[in-house]
C-alpha positions in Angstrom: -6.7 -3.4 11.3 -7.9 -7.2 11.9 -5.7 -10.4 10.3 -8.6 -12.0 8.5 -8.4 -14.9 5.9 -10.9 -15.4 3.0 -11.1 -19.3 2.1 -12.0 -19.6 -2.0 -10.9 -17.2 -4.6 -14.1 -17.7 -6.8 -16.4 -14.5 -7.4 -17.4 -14.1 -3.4 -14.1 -14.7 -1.8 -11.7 -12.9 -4.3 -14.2 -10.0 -4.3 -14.4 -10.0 -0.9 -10.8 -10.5 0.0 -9.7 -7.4 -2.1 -12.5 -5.1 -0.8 -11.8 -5.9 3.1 -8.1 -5.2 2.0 -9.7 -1.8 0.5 -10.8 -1.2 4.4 -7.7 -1.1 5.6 -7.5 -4.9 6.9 -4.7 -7.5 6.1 -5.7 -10.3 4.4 -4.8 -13.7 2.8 -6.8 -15.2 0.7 -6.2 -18.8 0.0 -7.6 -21.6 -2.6 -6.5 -24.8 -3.0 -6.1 -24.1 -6.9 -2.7 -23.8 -7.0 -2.4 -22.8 -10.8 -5.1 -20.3 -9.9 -2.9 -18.9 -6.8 0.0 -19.1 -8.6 -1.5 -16.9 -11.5 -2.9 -14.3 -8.3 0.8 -13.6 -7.4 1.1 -12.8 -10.6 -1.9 -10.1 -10.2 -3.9 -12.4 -13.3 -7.6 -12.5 -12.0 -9.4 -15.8 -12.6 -12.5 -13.9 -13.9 -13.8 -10.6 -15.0 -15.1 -8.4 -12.9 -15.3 -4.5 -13.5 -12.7 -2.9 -11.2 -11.5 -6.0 -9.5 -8.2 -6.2 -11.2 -7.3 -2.4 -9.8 -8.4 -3.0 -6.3 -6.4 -6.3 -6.1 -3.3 -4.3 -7.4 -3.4 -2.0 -5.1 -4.3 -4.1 -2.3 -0.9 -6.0 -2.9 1.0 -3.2 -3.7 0.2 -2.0 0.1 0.9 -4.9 1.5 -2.6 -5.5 2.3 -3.7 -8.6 0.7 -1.6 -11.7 -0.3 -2.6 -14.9 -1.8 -1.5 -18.7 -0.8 -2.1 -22.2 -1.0 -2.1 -23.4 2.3 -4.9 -23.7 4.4 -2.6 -24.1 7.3 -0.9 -21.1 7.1 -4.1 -18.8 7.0 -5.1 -20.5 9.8 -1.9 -19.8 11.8 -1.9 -16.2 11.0 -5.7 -15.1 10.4 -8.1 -14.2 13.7 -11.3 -14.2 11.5 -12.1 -16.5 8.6 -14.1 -16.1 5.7 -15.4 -19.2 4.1 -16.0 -18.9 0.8 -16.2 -21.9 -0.7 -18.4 -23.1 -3.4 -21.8 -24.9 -2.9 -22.8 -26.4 -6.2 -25.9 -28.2 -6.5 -26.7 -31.9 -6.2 -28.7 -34.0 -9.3 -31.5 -33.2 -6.5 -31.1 -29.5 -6.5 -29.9 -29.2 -2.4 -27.2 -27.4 -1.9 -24.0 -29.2 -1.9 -22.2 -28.6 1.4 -19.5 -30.8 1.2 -16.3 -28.4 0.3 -17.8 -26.7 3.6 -17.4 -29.4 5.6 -13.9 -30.0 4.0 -12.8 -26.4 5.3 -14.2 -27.0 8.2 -12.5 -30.0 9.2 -9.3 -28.8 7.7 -9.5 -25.4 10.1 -9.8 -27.6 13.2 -6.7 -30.1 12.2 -4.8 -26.7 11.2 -5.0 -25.4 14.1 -4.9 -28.7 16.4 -1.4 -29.0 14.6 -0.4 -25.5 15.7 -1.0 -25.8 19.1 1.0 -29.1 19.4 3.7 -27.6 17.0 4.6 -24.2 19.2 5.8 -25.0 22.8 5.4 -20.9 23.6 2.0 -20.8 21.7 -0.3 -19.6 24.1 -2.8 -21.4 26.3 -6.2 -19.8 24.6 -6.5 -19.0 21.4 -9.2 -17.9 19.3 -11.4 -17.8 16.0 -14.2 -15.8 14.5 -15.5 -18.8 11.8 -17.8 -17.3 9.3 -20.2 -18.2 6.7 -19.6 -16.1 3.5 -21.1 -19.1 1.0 -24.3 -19.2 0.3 -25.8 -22.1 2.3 -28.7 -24.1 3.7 -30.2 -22.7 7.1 -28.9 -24.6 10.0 -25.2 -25.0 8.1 -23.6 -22.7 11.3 -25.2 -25.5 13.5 -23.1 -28.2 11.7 -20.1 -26.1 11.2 -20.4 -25.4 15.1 -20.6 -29.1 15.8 -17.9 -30.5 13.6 -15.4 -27.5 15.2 -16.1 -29.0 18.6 -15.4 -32.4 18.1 -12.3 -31.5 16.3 -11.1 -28.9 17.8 -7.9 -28.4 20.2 -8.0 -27.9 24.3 -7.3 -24.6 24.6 -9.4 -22.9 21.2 -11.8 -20.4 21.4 -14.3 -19.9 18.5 -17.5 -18.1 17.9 -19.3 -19.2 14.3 -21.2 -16.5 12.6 -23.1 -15.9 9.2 -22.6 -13.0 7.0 -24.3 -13.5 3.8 -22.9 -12.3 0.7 -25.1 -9.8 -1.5 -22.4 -9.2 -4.7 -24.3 -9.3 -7.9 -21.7 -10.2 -11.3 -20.8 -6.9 -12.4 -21.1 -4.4 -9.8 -20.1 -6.8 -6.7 -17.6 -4.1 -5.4 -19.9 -1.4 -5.3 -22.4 -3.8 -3.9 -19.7 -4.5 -1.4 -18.4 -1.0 -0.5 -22.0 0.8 -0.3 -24.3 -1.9 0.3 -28.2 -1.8 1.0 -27.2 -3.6 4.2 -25.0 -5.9 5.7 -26.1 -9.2 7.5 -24.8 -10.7 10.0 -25.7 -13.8 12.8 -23.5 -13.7 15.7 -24.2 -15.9 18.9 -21.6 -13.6 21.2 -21.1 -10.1 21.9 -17.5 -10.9 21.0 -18.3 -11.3 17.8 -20.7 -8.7 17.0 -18.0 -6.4 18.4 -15.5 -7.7 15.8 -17.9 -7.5 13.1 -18.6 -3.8 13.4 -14.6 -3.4 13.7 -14.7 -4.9 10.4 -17.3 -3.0 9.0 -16.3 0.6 10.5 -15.8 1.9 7.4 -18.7 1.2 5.3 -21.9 3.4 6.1 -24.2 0.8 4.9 -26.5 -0.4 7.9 -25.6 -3.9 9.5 -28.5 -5.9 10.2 -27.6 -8.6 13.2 -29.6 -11.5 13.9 -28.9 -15.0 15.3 -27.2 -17.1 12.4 -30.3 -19.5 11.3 -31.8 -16.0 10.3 -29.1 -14.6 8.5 -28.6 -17.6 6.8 -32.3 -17.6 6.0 -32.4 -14.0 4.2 -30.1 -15.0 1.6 -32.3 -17.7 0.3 -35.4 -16.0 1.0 -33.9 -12.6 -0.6 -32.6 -14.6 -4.1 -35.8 -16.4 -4.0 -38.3 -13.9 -3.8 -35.7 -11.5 -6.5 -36.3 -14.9 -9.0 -40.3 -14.5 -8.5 -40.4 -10.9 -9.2 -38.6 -11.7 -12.9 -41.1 -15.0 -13.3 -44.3 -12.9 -12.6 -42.7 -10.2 -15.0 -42.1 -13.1 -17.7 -45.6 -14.5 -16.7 -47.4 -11.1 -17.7 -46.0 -10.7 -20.8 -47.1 -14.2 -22.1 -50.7 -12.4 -21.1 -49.2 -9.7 -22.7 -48.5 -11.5 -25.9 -52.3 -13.0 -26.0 -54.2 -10.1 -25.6 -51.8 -7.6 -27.6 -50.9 -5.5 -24.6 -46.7 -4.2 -24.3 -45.1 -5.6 -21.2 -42.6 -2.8 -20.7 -45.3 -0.4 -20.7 -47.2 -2.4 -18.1 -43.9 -3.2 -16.3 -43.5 0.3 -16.1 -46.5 1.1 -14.9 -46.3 -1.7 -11.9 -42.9 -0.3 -10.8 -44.0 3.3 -10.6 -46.0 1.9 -7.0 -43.2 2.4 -4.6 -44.4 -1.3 -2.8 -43.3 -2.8 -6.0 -40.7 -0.9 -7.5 -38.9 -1.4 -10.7 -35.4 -4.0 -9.8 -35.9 -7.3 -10.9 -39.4 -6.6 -12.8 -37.8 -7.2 -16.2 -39.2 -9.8 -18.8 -37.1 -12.0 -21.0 -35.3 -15.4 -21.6 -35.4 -15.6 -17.5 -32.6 -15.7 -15.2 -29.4 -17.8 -14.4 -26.1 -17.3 -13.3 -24.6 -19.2 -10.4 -27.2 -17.3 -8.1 -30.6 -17.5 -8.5 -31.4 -21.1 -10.2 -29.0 -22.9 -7.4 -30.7 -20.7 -4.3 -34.0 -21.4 -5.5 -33.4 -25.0 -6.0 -31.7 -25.3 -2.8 -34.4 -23.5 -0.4 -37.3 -25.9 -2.4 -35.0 -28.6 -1.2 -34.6 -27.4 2.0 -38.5 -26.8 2.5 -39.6 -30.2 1.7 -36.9 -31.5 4.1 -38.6 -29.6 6.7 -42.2 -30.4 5.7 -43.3 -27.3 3.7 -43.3 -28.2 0.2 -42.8 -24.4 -1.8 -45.1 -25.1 -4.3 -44.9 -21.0 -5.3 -41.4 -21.7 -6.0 -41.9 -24.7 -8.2 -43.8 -22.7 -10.1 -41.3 -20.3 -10.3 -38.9 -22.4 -11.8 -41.2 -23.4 -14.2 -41.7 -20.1 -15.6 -38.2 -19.7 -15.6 -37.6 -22.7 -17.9 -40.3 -22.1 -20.1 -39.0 -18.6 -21.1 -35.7 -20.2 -23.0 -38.4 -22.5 -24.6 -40.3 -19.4 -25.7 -37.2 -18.0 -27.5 -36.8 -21.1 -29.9 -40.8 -21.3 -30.5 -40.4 -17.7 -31.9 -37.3 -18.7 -33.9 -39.3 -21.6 -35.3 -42.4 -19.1 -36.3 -39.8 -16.9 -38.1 -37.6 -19.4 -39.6 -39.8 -22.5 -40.1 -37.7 -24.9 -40.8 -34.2 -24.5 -38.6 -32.1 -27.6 -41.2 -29.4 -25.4 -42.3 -30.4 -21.9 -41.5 -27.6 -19.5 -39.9 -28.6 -17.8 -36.7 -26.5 -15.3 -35.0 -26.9 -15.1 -31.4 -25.4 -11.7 -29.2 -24.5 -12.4 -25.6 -23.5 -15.5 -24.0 -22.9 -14.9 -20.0 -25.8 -14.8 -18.2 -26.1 -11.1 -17.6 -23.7 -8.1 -18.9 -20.4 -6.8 -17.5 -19.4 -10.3 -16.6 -17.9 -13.4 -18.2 -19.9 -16.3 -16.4 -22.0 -18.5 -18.4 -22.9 -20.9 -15.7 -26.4 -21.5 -16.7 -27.0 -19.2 -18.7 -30.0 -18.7 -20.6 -28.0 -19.3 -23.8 -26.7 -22.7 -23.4 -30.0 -24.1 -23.6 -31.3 -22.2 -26.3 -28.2 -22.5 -28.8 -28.1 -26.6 -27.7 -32.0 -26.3 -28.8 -31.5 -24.3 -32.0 -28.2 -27.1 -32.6 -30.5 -29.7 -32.2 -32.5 -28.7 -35.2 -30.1 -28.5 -37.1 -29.6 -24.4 -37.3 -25.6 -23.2 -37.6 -24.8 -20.9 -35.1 -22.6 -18.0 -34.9 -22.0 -16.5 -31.9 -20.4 -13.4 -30.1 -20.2 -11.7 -26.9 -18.0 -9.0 -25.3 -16.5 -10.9 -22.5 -17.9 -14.5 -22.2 -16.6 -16.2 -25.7 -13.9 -18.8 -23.6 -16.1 -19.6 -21.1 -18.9 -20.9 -23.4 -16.2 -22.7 -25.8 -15.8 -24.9 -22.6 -20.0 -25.8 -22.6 -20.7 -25.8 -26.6 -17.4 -26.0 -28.5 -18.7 -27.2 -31.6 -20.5 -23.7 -32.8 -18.8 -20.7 -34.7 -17.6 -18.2 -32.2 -16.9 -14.4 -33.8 -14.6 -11.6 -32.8 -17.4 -8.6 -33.0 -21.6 -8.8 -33.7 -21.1 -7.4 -37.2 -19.7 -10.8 -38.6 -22.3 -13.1 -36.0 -24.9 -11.2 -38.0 -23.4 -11.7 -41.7 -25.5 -13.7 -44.1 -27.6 -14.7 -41.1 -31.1 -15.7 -41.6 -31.7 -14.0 -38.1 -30.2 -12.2 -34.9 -31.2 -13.5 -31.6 -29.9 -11.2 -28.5 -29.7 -13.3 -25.2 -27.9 -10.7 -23.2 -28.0 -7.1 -22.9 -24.6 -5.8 -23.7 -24.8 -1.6 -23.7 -22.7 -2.6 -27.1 -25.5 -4.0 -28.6 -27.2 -0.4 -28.6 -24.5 1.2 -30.4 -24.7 -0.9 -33.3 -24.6 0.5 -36.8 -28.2 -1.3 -38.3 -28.5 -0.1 -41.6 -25.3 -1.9 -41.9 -26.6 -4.5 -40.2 -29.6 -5.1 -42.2 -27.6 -5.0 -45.3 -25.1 -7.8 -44.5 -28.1 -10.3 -43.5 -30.1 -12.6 -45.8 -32.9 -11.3 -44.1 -32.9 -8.5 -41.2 -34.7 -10.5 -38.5 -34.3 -9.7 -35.1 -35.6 -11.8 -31.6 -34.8 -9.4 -28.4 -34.9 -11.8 -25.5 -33.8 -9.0 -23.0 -36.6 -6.2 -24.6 -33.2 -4.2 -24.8 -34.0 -2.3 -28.2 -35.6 0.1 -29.7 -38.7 -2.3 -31.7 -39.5 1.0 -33.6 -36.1 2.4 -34.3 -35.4 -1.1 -35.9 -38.8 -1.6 -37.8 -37.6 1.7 -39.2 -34.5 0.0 -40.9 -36.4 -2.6 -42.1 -36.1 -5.4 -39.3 -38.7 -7.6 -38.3 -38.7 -7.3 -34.8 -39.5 -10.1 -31.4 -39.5 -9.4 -28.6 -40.9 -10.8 -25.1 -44.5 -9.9 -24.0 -44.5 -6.7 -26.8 -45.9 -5.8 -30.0 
């Protein structure tokens, strides 16, 4: 059993925090959200997350995991430390390192103030610093830096990166039986402590030096965002020549050196992943003197699939003044609540700009988006998005969106139109009812 501390209770360090408390480690996990610590103790997660609320209960109820405030204190009582902070982008698209820095500088005056507060404390003591963020490659160089400037006589510290892989939605079983686990270390020390940690996953641990492991997340995210691009670039070739993407998706992924993840065509990707990651290593690039241009491009294609929706809503509507559009699924992907840019904030601003009234439902993500786009109508289940609509547009692919009753559907609708942005239904099973069907890159 290691004393670690996890630093941010967002997605990454609350998920992480309760799944190293599943290993059998004690942890603290601190923010400096107070309301959202407060609410913690109280075992009221800040977001959804499919099993996340059980593990955390447990986790307290052993003992295992507790939740505070001060920085200080985890630094007192935690060998290893997890920063997890957030690192939004900047109008410019680099990664926004600040909040790191922040932590950083707060971890050196914590424990500065520990050593001169204990008389007994003794005369070495020392850290394991680590990189959980997502950041910039040579971020453990600065972090490294600003620790020795600022640190006291007497501390020992290695810095490390271990990069977080947790996709929204499945992040603990992405955690607890990963395809591998990354992790720059300059010391023996700390490669020792890291497979402590890890003991009792069976996943393989890939160790590197840090600027390497801090390079395969961006490089990994990036090249996950160019496999969905070139799948939303075939099926506008699709849609020219009259050919079915999924079939041709298919088809592609069968070949085991391409494989079917992340080959999916639709309204594109978002979340709080990709877009930032591939922002931030185009960023970085030109910094260094390699302008990405592949990426660029990427990003392009990206955007131009949530322009792609609204042109086919214009072809089936004409004229959007006044027309009632019922849009299913608002967070970026299923089985989570986060709408950071997600694909249908831009599309139901575009559609609202027209002058189309929008009704609007989705499992999990309804609060969130009230925060981005209040001024829409937001329903309790699809059936009364979809009533007296002139159309359906499906942005996210909810499994409850499959299970839908159709005919009944069709026959609350003005007329049973139906744009799939995901390609997550059946187009003949719904031409059968009597819908005319969209979808991306199919006939």
């Amino acid at each position: 059993m290691r004393n670690i501390g996890v630093i941010g209770a967002g997605h990454v360090g609350l998920v992480t925090a309760a799944c190293l408390a599943k290993l059998g480690h004690r942890v603290t996990c601190a923010d400096n959200d107070t309301e959202k610590i407060e609410n913690l103790k109280k075992l009221v997660m800040p977001f959804y997350e499919p099993g996340l609320e059980e593990l955390v209960k447990e986790a307290v109820s052993h003992q295992l995991l507790s939740f505070i405030s001060s920085l200080a204190k985890l630094a007192e009582e935690s060998e290893i430390i997890f920063i997890a902070v957030g690192t939004p982008p900047t109008s410019e698209g680099r990664a926004d390192l600040s909040f790191v820095e922040q932590v950083t500088v707060e971890l050196a005056n914590s424990l500065s103030a520990m050593k001169g507060r204990k008389e007994n404390a003794p005369k070495n003591i020392y850290r394991l610093i680590v990189e959980k963020s997502t950041v910039p490659v040579l971020t453990g160089e600065w972090v490294k830096r600003t620790l020795e400037l600022l640190s006291p006589t007497g501390l020992e510290f290695d810095v490390a990166a271990n990069p977080e892989f947790l996709r929204e939605g499945c992040a603990i079983k992405d955690f607890m039986e990963p395809d591998r686990i990354v992790v720059g270390v300059e010391s023996e020390r700390a490669r020792k402590i890291f497979e402590e940690i890890y003991s009792g996953i069976k996943g393989p641990i890939l160790f590197t030096d840090i600027k390497s492991a801090e390079l395969i997340k961006h490089a990994s995210n990036c090249f996950l965002a160019l496999k969905i691009s070139y799948a939303n670039a075939l099926a506008q070739v699709c849609e020219r020549v009259g050919a079915d993407i999924e079939k041709v998706l298919e088809g592609m992924g069968l070949d085991k050196r391409i494989g079917l993840s992340f080959l999916r065509a639709g309204v594109g990707y978002g979340g709080s992943c990709l877009p930032k990651d591939v922002a931030a290593f185009i960023s970085l690039c030109e910094e260094i003197g390699y302008p990405f241009a592949l990426l660029r491009e990427v990003e392009k294609i990206n955007q131009g699939q949530r322009r792609l929706v609204v042109k086919k809503v214009r072809e089936l509507l004409w004229n959007l003044k006044g027309k009632q559009i019922a849009i299913w699924g608002l967070a970026f992907k299923p089985d989570t609540d986060d709408v950071r840019d997600s694909p249908a904030i831009e599309i139901i601003n575009s559609l609202t700009r027209e002058g189309a009234v929008i009704k609007a439902h989705d499992p999990m993500a309804v609060e969130n988006m009230k925060k981005v786009i209040p001024n829409i109508s937001y329903c309790s289940d699809p059936y009364e998005a979809a009533r007296d609509a002139h159309l359906v547009v499906l942005l996210t692919d909810w499994n409850i969106y499959r299970q839908l009753d159709f005919e009944k559907i069709k026959q609350s609708m003005k007329i049973p139109r139906l744009i799939d942005g995901r390609n997550f239904l059946d187009p003949e099973k719904l031409r059968g009812y009597g819908f005319i069907y969209r979808g991306i890159g199919r006939k």
